[in-house]
C-alpha positions, 0 to 999 in steps of 0.5 A: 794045524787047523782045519779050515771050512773051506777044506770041508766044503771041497772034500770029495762028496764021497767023502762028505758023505760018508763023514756027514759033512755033505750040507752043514760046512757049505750051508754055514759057509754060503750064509753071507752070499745068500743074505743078499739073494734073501734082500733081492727077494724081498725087494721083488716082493716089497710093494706087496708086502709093504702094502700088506703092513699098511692095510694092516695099520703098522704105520697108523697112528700109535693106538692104531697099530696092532700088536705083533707077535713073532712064532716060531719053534726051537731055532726059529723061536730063537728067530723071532727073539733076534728080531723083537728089539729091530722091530719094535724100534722100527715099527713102534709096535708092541712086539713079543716073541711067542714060541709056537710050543708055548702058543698052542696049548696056551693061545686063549691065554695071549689073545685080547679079545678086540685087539688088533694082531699081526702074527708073523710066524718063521719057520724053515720047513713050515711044516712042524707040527706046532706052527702048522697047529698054530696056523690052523687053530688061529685062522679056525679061532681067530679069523681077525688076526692077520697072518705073515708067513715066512719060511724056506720051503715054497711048499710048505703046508702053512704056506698052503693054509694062507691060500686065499686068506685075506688077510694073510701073506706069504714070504718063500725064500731061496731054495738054497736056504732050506738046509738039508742038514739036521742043523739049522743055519743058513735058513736061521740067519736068512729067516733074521735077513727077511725080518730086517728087511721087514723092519725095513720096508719102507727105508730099504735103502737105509738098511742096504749099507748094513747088510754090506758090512754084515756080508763082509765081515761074514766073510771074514768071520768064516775064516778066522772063526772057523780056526778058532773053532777047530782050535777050542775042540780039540781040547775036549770041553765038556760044557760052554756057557754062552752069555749075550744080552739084547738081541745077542741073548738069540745068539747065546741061545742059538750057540747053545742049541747048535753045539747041543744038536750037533755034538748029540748032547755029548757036550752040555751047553748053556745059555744067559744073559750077561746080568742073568748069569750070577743069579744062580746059572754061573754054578754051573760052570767048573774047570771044564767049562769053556765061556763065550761072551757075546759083547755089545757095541753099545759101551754102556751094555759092553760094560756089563760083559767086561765086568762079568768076563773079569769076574769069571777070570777072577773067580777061575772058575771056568778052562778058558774064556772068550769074547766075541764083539766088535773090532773098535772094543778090543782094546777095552775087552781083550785084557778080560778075556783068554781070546777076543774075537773081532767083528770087522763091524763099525759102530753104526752097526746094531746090536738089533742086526748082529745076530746073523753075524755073531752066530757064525762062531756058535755055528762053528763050534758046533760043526767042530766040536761034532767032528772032534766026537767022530760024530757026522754032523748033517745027522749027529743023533744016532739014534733018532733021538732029534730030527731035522723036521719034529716028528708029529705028535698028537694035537689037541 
């Protein structure tokens, strides 16, 4: 019988303890509930922030907006690759993700001299060595790049080097989002909420009917997700590819990186595109492998995942596989695939805002696939071989 996360959520904290189960099965379950705190926060700070983003020409003539690069490191690298599509169909900026770990020792590499740049950096803790380094060398080098900083922690030390910065601003969420757990989740998926919101800011309204629907099939998800999740760990995979494109290729990464994390490395995972994956990555699969497909609602893309799932059952080369995508493409899917799991979405839902939906089931995979290998999974590396916050190195 399947365990389900709510069972998880209510063991004695004794219990929770000493399993490693007291933060990540609440953390990934509250996410749909706090999506909406993360909406009133922005909506308490959106004349501020809107009026930010105008003084810094988003809304200007073409020529005249800046160029936006979106930091983070590790999840929240993975952050800002879910919010690069959004925000360049909504602010028609050129936008590009920039991992902190490229940005640093590379920064005079991506600056234009005389060009205008608006830096958004994301980031649970603000507090990792990168995105501090970042922050400080850009504001020493770089004074005319505007900064926005948005984190889970009110005292952050990026949020303190913005203090009277002008041009700079700050963006604190819930407390309740800055994870306890080794494990990045409900602070990945709020930290996406805030750049929709962002994305957003002058139409909030617009976006309010979409978050609705991604809370409740959140919810939903949580459910039946977990189940499934409980159900593929205990048959002792020993990889998972996953495989998403768009917006959805944040999610496979997501996946990956949650299962990596959580399992201690016990379970080798990947990730590609749906087109990338027979260019050389799909050898990696064997009988071993399970695949999770991350499907668009668009139904051109959706064809290119239903391509590639019958491929990879034609070929048998992978234990098992499994969609991941819109309930109205089941139909269409389903026959290609071991199991579909559907999103209770309609298709005025984008794929620029599923992210924070569909990484609920790499979420859980990971949390189960940690219980299944007996490891605790608010801290399942042993050895202190990974962190909660990167350790601090040595800066240059």
């Amino acid at each position: 019988m399947a365990t389900s996360l709510a069972s998880f959520v209510e063991l004695p904290v004794e219990e929770k303890q000493s399993r490693g189960l007291l933060f990540t099965p609440a953390e990934i379950a509250q996410q749909p509930e706090t999506w909406q705190t993360t909406l009133r926060i922005f909506e308490q700070h959106q004349a501020e922030i809107a009026t930010f983003l105008d003084g810094l020409g988003v809304r200007a003539s073409l020529e005249a907006r800046p160029a936006v690069l979106l930091i983070g490191a590790g999840t929240s690298d993975y952050v800002s690759l879910a919010l690069e599509f959004v925000l360049r169909q909504k602010w028609g900026c050129d936008v590009s993700a920039v991992a902190s770990t490229d940005l640093l020792p590379n920064m005079e590499e991506y600056v234009i001299p005389g060009r205008k740049y608006l830096w958004i950096s994301f980031s649970r803790s603000g507090d990792s060595p990168e995105g501090v380094a970042v922050l400080e060398q850009a504001l020493q080098m770089y004074p005319s790049v505007s900064h926005l900083v948005v984190t889970c922690n009110a005292e952050a030390r990026m949020a303190d080097l913005c203090k009277g910065v002008e041009r700079a601003c700050v963006v604190v969420l819930d407390d309740a989002v800055n994870d306890r757990s080794l494990a990045m989740t409900s602070s990945f998926t709020n930290m996406i909420i805030m750049g929709h919101c962002l994305a957003n800011a002058w139409s909030i309204e617009e976006y309010k009917p979409v978050l609705a629907q991604l809370v409740k099939a959140g919810d939903d998800l949580l459910v039946k997700a977990g189940a499934e999740a409980d159900e593929l760990a205990a048959r002792g995979f020993a990889r998972i590819c996953f495989v998403g494109s768009g917006a959805l290729a944040s999610v496979a990464k997501e996946s990956a990186l949650k299962v990596l994390e959580m399992t201690g490395g016990q379970v080798k995972t990947m990730s590609e595109t749906v087109l990338g994956l027979r260019h050389g990555p799909m050898a990696a699969l064997d009988p071993q492998t399970l695949f999770v497909c991350f499907v668009s609602g668009d139904e051109r893309r959706a064809k290119y995942a239903k391509d590639l799932l019958a491929e990879i059952r034609a070929k048998e080369v992978v234990a098992e596989s499994l969609a991941v995508g819109p309930a109205f493409a089941e139909a269409e899917l389903a026959p290609h695939c071991d199991t579909y799991l559907a999103l209770k979405i309609n298709g005025d839902v984008e794929d620029a805002y599923r992210p924070v939906l569909d990484v609920i089931f790499g979420q859980l995979l990971g949390l189960y696939f940690s219980v299944a290998h007996k490891l605790k999974p608010d801290a399942p590396s042993p050895g202190g071989v990974i962190n909660r916050v990167v350790q601090k190195f040595q800066i240059y």
